[in-house]
PADRENRO-978507 format. One line per 10 residues: number of its first residue (from 0); for each residue x, y, z of N, C-alpha, C. Coordinates in steps of 0.2 Angstrom, whole numbers, plus 2048, in hexadecimal, padded with zeros to 3 digits. Each point is the difference from the previous one (the first is absolute). Layout:
<rs>
NUM) X:Y:Z:X:Y:Z:X:Y:Z ~ ...
</rs>
This chain:
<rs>
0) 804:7FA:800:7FC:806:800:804:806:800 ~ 800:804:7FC:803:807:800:7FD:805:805 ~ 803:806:801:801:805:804:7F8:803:7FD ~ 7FE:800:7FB:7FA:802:7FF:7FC:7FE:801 ~ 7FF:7FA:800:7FB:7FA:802:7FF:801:806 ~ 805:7FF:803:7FF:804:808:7FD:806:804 ~ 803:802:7FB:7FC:809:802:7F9:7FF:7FF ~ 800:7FE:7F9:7F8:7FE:7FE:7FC:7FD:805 ~ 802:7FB:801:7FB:7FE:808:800:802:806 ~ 806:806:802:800:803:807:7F9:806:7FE
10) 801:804:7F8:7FD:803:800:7F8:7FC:801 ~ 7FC:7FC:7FC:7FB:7FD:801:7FF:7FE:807 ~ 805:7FD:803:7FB:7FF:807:801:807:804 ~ 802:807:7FF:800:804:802:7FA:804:801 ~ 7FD:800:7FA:7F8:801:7FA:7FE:7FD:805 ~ 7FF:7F8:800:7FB:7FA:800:7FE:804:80B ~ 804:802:802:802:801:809:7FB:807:7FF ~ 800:801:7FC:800:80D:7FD:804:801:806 ~ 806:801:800:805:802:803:802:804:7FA ~ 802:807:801:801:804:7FE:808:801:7FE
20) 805:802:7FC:806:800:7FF:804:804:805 ~ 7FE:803:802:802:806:806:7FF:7FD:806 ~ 7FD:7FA:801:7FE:7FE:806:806:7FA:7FE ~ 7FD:7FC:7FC:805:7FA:800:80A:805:801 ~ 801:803:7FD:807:801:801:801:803:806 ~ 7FB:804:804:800:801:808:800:7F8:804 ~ 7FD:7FE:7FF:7FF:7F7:803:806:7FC:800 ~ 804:800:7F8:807:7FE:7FE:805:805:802 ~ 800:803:801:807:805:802:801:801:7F7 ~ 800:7FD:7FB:7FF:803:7F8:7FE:805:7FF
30) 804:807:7FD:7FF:806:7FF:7FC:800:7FA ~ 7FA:805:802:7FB:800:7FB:805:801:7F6 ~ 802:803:803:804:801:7F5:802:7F9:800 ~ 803:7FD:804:801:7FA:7FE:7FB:7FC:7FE ~ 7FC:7FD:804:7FB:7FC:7FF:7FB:803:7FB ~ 801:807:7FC:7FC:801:7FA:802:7FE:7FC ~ 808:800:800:802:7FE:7FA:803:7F9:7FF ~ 801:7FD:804:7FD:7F8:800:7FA:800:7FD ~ 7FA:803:802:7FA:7FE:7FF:7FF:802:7F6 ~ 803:806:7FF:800:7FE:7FA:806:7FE:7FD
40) 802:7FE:800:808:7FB:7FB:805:802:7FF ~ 800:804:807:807:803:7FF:805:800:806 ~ 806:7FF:7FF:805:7FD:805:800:7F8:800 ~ 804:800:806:801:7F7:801:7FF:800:80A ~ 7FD:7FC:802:7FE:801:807:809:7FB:801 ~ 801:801:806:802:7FD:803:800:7F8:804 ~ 803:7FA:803:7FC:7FB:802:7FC:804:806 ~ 803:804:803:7FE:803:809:7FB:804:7FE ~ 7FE:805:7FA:7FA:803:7FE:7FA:7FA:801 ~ 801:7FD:7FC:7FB:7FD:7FE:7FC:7FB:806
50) 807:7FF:804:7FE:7FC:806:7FA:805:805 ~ 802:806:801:7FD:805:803:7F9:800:7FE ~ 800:802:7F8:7F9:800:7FC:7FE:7F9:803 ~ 800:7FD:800:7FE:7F7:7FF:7FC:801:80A ~ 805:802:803:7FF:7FF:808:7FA:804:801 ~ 7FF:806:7FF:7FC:806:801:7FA:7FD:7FC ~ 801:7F9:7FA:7F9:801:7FD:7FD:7F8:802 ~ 803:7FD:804:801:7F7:802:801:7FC:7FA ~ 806:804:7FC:801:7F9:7FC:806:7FD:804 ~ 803:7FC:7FC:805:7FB:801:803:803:7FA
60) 808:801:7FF:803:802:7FB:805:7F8:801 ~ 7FF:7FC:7FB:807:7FC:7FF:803:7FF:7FB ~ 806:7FF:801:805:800:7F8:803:7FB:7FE ~ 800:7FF:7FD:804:7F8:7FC:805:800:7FB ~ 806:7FF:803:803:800:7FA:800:7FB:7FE ~ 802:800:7F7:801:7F9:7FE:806:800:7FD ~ 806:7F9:800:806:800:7FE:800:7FD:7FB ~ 802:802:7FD:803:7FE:7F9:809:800:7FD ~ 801:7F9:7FF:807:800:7FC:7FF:803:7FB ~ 806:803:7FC:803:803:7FB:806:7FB:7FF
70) 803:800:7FB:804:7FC:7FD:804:805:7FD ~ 806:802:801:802:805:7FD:808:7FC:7FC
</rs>
């Protein structure tokens, strides 16, 4: 899942709660510019951002990496 998928669904369960953007980045410690421009597609959150959005909104943020050999 990319950084945008993810914003995508912080924003929707944001909506789904009507939790306002001024409120959610008062709730997260995420400064209102911030969390606007996340919300429209711009920037890159951080993992600790998102963690914040996610706690302030009761999601679960987890990350997976996946390994892969290269053959060089």
């Amino acid at each position: 899942m990319h950084f945008k998928e993810i914003i995508t669904g912080i924003k929707q369960r944001r909506e789904s709660l009507q939790v306002t953007q001024e409120t959610l980045a008062s709730l997260s410690g995420v400064g209102l510019r911030t969390l606007k421009q996340f919300e429209s597609g711009k920037g890159n959150p951080t993992l600790a951002t998102l963690q914040k959005l996610g706690d302030a909104l009761g999601l679960e943020v987890i990350l997976t990496v996946k390994n892969k050999t290269v053959d060089l």
